[in-house]
N, CA and C atoms as a LAMMPS dump frame, in Angstrom:
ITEM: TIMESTEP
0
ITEM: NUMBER OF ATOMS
354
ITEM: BOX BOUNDS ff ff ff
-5.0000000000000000e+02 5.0000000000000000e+02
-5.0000000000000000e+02 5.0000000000000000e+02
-5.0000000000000000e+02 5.0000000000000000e+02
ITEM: ATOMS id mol type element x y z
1 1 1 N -127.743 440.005 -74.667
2 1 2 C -128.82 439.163 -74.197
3 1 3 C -128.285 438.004 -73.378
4 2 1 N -127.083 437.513 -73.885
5 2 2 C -126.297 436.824 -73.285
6 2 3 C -126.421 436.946 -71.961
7 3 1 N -125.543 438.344 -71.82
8 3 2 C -124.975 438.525 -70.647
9 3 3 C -126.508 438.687 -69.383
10 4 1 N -127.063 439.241 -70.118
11 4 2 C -128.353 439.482 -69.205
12 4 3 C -129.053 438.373 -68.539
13 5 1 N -128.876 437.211 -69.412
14 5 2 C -129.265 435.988 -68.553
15 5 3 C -128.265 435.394 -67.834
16 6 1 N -127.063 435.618 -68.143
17 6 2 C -125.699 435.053 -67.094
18 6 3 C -126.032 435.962 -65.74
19 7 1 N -126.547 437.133 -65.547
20 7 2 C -126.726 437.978 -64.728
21 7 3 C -127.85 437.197 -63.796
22 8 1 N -128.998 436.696 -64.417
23 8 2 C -130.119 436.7 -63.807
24 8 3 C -129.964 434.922 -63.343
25 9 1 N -129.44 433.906 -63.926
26 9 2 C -128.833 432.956 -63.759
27 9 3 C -127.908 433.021 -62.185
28 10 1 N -126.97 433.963 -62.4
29 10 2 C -126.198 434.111 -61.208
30 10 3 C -127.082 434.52 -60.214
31 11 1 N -127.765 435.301 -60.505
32 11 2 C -128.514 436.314 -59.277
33 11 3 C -129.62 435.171 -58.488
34 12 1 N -130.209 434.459 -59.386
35 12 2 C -130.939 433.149 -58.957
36 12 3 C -130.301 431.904 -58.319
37 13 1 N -128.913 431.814 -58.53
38 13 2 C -127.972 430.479 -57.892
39 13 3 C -127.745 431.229 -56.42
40 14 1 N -127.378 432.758 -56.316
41 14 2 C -126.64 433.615 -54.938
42 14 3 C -128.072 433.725 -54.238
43 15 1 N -129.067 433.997 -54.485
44 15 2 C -130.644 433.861 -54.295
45 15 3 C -130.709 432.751 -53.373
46 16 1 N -130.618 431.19 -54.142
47 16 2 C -130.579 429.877 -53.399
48 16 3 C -129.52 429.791 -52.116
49 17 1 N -128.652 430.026 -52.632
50 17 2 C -127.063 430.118 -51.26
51 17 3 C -127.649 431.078 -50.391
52 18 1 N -128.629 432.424 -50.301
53 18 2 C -128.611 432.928 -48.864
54 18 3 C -129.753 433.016 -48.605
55 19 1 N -130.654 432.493 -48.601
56 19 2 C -131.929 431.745 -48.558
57 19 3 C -131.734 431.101 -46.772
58 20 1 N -130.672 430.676 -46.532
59 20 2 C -130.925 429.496 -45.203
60 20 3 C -130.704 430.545 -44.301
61 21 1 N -129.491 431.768 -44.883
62 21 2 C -128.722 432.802 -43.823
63 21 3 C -130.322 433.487 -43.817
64 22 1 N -131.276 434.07 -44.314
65 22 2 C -132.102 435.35 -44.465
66 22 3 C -133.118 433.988 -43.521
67 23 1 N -133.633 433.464 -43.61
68 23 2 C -134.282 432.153 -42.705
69 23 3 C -133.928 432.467 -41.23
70 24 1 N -132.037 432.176 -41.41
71 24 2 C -131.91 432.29 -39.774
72 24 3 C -131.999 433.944 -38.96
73 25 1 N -132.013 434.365 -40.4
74 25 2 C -131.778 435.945 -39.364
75 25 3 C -133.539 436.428 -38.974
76 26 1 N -134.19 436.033 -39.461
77 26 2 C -135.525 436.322 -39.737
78 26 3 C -135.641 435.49 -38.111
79 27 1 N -135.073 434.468 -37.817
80 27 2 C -136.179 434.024 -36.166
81 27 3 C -134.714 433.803 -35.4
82 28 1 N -134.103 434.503 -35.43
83 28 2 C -132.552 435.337 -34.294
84 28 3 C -133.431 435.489 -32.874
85 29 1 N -133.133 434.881 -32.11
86 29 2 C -133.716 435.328 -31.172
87 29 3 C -133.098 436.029 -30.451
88 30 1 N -133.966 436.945 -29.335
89 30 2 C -133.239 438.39 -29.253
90 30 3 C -133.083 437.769 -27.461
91 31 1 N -132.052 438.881 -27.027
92 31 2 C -131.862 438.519 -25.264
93 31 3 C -131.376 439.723 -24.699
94 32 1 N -131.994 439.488 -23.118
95 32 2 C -132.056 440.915 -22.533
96 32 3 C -130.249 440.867 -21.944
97 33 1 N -129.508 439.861 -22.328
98 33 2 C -127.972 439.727 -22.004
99 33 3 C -127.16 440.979 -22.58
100 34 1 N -126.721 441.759 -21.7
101 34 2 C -126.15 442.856 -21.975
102 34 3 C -124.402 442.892 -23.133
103 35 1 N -124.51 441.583 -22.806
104 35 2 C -123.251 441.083 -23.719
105 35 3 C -123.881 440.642 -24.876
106 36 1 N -124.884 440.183 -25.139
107 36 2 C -125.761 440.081 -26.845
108 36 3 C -125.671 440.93 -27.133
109 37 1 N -126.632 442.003 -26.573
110 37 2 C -126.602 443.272 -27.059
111 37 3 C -125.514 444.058 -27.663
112 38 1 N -124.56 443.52 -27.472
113 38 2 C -123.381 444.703 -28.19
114 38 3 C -122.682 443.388 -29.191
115 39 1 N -123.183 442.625 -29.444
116 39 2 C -123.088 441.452 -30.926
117 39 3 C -124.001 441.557 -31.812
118 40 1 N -124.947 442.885 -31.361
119 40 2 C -125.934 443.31 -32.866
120 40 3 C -125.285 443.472 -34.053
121 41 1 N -124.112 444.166 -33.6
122 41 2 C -123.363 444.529 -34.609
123 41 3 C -122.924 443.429 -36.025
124 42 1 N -122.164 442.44 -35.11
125 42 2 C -121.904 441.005 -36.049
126 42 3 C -122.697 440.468 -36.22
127 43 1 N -124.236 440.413 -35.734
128 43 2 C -124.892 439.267 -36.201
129 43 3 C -126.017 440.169 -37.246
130 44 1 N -126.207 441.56 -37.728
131 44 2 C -126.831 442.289 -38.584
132 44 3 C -126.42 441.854 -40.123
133 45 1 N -127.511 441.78 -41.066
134 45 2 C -127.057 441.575 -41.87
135 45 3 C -126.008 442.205 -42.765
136 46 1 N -125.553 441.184 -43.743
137 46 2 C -124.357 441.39 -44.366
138 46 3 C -125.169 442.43 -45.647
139 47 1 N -123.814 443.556 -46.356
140 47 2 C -124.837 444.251 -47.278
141 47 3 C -125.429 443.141 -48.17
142 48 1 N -123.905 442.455 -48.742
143 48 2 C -124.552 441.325 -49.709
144 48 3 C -125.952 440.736 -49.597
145 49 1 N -126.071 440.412 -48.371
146 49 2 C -127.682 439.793 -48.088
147 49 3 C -128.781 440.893 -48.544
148 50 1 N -128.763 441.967 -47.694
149 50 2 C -129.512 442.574 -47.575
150 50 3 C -130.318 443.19 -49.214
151 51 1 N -128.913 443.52 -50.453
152 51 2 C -128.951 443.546 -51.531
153 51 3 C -129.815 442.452 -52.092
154 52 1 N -129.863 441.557 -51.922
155 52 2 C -130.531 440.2 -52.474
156 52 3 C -131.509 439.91 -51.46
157 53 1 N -131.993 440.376 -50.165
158 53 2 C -133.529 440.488 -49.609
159 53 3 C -134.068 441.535 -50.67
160 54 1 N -133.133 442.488 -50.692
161 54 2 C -134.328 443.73 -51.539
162 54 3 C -134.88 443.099 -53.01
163 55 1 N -133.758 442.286 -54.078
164 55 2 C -133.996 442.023 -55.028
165 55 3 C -135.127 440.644 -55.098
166 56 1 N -135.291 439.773 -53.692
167 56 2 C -136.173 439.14 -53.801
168 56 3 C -137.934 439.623 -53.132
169 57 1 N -137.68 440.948 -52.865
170 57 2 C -139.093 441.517 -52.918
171 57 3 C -139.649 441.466 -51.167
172 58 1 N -138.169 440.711 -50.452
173 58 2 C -138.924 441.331 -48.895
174 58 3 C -138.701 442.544 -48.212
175 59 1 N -138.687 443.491 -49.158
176 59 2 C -138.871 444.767 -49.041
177 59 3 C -139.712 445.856 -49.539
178 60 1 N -140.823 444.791 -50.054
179 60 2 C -141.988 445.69 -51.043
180 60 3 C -142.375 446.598 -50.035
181 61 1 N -143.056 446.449 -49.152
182 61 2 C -144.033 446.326 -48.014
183 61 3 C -143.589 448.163 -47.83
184 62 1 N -142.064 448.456 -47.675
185 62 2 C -141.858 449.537 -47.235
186 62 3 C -141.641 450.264 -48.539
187 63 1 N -141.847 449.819 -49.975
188 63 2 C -141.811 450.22 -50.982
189 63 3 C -140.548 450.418 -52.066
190 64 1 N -139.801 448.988 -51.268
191 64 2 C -138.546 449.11 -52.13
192 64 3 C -138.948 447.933 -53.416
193 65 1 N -139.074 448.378 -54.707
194 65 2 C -139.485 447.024 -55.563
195 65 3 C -138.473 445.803 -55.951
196 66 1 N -138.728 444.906 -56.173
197 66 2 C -138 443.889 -56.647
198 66 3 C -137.338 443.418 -57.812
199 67 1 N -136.764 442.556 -58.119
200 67 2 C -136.163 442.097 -59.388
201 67 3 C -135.643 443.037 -60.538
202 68 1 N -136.365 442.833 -61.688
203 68 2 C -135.688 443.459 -63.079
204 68 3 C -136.705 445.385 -62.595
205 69 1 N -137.586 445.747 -61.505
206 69 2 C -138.162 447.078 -61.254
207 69 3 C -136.77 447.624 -60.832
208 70 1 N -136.583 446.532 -59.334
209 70 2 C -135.37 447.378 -58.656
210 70 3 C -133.966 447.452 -59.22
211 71 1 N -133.249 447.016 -60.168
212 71 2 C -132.199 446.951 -60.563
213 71 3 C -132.584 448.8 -61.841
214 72 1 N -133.234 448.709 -62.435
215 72 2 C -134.086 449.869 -63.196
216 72 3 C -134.336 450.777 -62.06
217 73 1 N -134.468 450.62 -61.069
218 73 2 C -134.953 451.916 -60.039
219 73 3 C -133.127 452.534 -59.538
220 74 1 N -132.599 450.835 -59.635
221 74 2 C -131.075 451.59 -58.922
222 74 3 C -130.256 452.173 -60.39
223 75 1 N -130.755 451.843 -61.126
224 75 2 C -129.573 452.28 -62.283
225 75 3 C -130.206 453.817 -62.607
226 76 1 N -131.371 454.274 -62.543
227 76 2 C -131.736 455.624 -62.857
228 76 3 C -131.934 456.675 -61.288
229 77 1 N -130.954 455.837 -60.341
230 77 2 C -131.032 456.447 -59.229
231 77 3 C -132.334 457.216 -58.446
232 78 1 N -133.663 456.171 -58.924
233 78 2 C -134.814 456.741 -57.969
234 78 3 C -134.592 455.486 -56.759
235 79 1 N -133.88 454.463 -56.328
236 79 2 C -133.582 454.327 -55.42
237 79 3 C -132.354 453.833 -55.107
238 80 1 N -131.657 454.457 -53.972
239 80 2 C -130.675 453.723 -53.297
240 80 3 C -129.993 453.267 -52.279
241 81 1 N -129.253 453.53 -52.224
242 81 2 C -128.44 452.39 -50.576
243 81 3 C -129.318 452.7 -49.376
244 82 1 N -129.244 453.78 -49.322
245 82 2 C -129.698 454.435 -48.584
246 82 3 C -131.03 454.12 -47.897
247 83 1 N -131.786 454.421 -49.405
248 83 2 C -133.037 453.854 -49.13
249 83 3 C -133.321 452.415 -48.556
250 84 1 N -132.645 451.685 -49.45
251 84 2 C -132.462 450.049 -49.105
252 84 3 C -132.339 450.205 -47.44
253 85 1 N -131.672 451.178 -46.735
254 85 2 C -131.407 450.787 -45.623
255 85 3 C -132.537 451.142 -44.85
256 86 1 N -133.211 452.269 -45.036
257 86 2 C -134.341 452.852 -44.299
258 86 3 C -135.529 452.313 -44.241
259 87 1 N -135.44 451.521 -45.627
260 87 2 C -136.594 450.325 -45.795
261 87 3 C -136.396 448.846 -44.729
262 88 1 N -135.126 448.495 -44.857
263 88 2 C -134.691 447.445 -43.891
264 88 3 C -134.71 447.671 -41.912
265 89 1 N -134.838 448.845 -41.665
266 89 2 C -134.54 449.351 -40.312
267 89 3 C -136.337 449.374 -40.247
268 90 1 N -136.918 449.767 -41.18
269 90 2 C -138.124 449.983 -41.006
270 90 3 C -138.734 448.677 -40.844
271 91 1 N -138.284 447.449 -41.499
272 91 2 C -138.862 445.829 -41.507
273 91 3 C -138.285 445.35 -40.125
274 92 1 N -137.424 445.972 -39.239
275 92 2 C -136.998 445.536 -38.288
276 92 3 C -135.924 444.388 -38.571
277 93 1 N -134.896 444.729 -40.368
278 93 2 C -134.057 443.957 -40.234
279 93 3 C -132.675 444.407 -40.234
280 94 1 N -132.85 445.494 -39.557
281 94 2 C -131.375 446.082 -39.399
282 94 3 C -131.537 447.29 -38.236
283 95 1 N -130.644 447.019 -37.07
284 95 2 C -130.939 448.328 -36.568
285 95 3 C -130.942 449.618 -36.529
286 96 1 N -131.328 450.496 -36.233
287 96 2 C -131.428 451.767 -36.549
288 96 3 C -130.241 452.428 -36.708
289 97 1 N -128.99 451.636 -35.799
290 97 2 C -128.031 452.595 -36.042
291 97 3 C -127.045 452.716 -37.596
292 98 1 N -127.545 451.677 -38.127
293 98 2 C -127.073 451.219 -39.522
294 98 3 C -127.494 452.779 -40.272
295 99 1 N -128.451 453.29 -39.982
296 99 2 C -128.418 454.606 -40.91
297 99 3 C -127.437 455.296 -40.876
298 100 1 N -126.769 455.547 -39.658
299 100 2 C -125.463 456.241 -40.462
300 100 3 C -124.265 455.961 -40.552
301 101 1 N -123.994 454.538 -40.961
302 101 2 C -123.296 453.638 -40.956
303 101 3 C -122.633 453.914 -41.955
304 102 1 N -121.517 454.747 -42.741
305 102 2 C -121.006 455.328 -43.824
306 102 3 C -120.571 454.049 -44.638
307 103 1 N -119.434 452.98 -43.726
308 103 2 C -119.202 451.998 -44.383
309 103 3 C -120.394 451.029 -44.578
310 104 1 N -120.863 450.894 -44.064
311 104 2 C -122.361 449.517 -44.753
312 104 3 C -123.098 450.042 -45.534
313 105 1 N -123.473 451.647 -45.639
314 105 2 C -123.822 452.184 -47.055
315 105 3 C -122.799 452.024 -48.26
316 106 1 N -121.582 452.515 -48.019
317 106 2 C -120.394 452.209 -49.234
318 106 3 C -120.404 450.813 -49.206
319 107 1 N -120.818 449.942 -48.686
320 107 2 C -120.786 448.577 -48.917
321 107 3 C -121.557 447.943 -49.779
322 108 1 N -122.984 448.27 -49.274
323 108 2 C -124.241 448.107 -50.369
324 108 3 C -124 449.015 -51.622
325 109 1 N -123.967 450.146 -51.696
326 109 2 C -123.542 450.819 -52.687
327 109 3 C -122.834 449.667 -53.824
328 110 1 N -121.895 448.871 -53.49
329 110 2 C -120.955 447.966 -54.313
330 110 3 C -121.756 446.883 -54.639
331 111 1 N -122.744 446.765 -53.762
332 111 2 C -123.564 445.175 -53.915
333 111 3 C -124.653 445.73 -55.04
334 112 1 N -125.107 446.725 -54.628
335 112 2 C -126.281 447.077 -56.019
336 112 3 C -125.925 447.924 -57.202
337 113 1 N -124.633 448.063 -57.343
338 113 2 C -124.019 448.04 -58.651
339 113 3 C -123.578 446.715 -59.196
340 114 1 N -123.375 445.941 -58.455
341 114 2 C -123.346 444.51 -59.133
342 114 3 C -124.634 444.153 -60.181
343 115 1 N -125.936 444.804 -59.639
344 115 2 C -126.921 444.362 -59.654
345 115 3 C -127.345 445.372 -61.537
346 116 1 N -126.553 446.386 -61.76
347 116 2 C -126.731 446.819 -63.053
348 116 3 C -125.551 446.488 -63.742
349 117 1 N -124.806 446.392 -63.667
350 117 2 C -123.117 446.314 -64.16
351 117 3 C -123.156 445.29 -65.619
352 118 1 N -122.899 446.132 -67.089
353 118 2 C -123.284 444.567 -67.999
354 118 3 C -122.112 444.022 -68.107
């Protein structure tokens, strides 16, 4: 029980810390500069973020659930990285080419096992 609130404690302090980053990526403004364009790459979110958009629920919409649902959805594998990503490309917060992005799936993969791990 302990540990379960050290979990949800932490998950609520890392919550506050990327709060300003998910802010700035949300009004990124976009440019028809052919040299932006190929900095999609670095300026897309990090998995870490993206793991903790899903767990704070701005990913309902495409039907990824939140909090103590989604950590229960990732531990009995009805959803994952994967999904997380198809849901995020679909919110327009990751580009499309991230689907077959092997490493930023094995990346998230690590971030939402954090998210069951006791």
């Amino acid at each position: 029980m302990q540990r379960s609130i050290s979990v949800v404690l932490t998950t609520l302090l890392l919550s506050a810390t990327i709060s300003p980053a998910v802010a700035q990526a949300q009004t990124a403004p976009t440019s028809l500069n052919p040299y932006a364009a190929n900095q999609s790459r670095a300026n897309q979110l990090k998995p870490f973020n993206l793991a903790y958009l899903a767990y704070q629920g701005y990913l309902k919409d495409q039907g990824i659930p939140s909090s103590g649902t989604l950590i229960d959805a990732i531990a009995s594998g009805t959803i994952t990285a994967q999904d997380i990503i198809q849901a995020a490309v679909k919110a327009n917060r990751l580009p499309e080419q991230t689907l077959n992005d092997q490493g930023y799936r094995f990346n998230l993969e690590e971030q939402l096992q954090g998210f069951t791990a006791d």
